[in-house]
N, C-alpha and C positions, 0 to 999 in steps of 0.2 A: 504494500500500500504506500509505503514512501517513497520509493521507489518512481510510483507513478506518479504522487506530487507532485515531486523534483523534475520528471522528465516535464507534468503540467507546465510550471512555472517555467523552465528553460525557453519552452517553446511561446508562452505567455511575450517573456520579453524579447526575443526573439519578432515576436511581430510586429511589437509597440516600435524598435529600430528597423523596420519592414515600412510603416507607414510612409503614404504619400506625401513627400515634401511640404503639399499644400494643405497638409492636414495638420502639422506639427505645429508645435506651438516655440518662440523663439524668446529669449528674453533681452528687455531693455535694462540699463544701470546705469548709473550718473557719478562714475570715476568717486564714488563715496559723500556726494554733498547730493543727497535725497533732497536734504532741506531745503535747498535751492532751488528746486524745481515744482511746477504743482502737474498732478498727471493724474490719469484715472486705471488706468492698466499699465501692467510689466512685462506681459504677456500677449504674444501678435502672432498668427499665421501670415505667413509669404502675403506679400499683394492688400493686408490692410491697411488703413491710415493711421499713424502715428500723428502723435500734436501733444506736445508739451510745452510749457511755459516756465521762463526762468526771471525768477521774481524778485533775487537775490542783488539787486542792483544799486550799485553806489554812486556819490556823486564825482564828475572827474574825470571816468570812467568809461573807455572802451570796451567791446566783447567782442571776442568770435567762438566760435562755436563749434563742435569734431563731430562725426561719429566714427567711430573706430580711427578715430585719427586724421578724418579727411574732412577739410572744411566746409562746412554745409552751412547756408544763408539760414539767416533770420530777420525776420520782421516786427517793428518794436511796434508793440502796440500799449496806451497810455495807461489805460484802466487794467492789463495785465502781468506784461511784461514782455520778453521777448517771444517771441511763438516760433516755434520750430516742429514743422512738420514734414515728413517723407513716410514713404512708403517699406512695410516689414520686408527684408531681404528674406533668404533660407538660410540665416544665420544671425545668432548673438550681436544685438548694439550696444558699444559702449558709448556714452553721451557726455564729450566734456567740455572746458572750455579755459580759454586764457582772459588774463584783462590787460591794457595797458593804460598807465594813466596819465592823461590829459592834459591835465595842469602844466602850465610851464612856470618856470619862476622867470621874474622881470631883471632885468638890466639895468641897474642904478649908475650909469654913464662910465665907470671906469674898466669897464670890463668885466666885475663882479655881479655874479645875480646875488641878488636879493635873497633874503630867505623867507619861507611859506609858514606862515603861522599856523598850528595845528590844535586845536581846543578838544578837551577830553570833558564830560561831567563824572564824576567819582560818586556813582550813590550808593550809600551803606557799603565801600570797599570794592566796588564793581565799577569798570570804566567802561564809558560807553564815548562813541565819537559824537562829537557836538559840529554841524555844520551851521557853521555863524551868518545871519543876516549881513548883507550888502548895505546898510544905513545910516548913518553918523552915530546915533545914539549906540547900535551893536559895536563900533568902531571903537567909540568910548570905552563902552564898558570893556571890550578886553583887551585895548590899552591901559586904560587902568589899572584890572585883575595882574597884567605882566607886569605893570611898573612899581606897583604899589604891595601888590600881593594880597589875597583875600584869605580869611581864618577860614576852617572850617564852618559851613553854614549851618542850625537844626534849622530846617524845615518843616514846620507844622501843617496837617491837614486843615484842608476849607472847601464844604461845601461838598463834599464827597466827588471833585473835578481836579482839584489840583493842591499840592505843597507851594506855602509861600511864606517868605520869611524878610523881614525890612532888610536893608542892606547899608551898610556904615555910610556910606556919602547919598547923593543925590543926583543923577542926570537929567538930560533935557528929554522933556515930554511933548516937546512942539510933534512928533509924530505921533503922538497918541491917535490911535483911532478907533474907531468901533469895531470889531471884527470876532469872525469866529474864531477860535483855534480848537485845536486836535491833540489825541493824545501825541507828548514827545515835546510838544509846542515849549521853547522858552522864553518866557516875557516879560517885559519890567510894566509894573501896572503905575503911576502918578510918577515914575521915575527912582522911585523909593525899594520899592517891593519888587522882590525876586521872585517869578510864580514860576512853576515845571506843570505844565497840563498832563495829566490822564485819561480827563474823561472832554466832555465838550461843554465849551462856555463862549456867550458875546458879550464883550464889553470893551473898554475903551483901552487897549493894549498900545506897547510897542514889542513889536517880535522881534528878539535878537538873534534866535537860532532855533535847531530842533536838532534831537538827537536821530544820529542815523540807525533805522533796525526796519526788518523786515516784516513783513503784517503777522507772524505765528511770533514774534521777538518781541514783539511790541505786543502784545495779547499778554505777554507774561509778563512784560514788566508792570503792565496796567494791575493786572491780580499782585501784582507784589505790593504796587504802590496800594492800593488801595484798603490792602490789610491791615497798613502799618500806620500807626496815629501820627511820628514823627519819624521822620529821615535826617540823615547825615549827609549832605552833600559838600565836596569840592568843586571847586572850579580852575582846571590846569589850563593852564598855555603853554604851550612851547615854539620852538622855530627847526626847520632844518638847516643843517649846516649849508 
């Protein structure tokens, strides 16, 4: 009787590596950043469509994009990200990708560039990148933060939308405006007040910057901030050589 099990099964698998090409099922992977990507299948027969989106996207920043190591276009679209689609081969896709980035630094006349100011927020001991407003009042403030240096902030909850905490001096408010913000949003409310958005609020802001994270990155810090009564935040500057 086991015997004929064994010869069973042989022959079992034996058929399953028998099957028609078109029958088989082939797998996609993403070179190990899942997270980066949003998809609905890992699994494709020959000849179906493929269509993933990569959502992982920073500022600065160029993409291209592989499968199995050969350059394949993508098309950015706003509300997802980049969309990349072909067609399942009768073979395994591996799906990755390079970035190069963008940014140049400037020429201050003598032949030296300049260097690129790089801003971190530091909450409860976790850094995250801060991409700073283009505005006099953001300008300010992290001139100041570098020249001056800023203590460790507490941050107290308000409103169950956002940590806000007054801040040792005073800037200009001439941009204050009415506006919505988003979770990540960072803003100085009368010029005074340091606010970090979570959830959503309108009132009369100036936006300095937002932290940079991803829509599942940002879903977690929102449940982090939102447990926590008070936070601990820094605010880093630095430059590149």
């Amino acid at each position: 009787m086991r015997k004929k099990l064994l010869a069973l099964l042989m022959v079992t698998l034996l058929c399953v590596g028998c099957l028609p090409i078109e029958n088989q099922l082939f797998n996609i992977s993403f070179d190990g950043h899942d997270d980066a990507y949003e998809f609905e299948e890992t699994r494709y027969k020959p000849g179906q469509k493929v269509v993933v989106y990569f959502t992982a996207i920073g500022t600065d920043t160029d993409y291209k994009f592989f499968t199995n190591g050969v350059e394949i276009a993508a098309e950015y679209e706003s509300e997802k990200g980049y969309k990349i689609e072909f067609e399942m081969p009768g073979n395994d896709v591996a799906i990755s990708y390079k970035t190069t980035n963008t940014m140049e630094p400037t020429n201050n006349g003598d032949g030296m560039m300049n260097p690129m100011m790089m801003v971190s927020l530091v909450i409860d001991g976790k850094w995250y990148t801060l991409s700073e407003e283009d505005n006099p009042t953001a300008i300010e403030f992290f001139n100041k933060v570098s020249s001056d240096g800023l203590e460790t902030l507490t941050m107290a909850d308000y409103g169950g939308f956002e940590k806000n905490t007054d801040l040792p001096w005073s800037l200009s408010t001439d941009l204050d405006t009415n506006m919505t913000v988003n979770p990540g949003d960072v803003v100085l409310y009368q010029g005074k007040t340091l606010v970090l958005i979570y959830g959503e609020n309108t009132a009369d802001y100036t936006k300095i910057g937002s932290i940079d994270l991803v829509s599942d990155e940002m879903d977690e810090l929102k449940k982090e901030l939102a447990k926590k009564k008070d936070i601990q935040v820094d605010v880093v500057v630095e430059y590149t050589e």
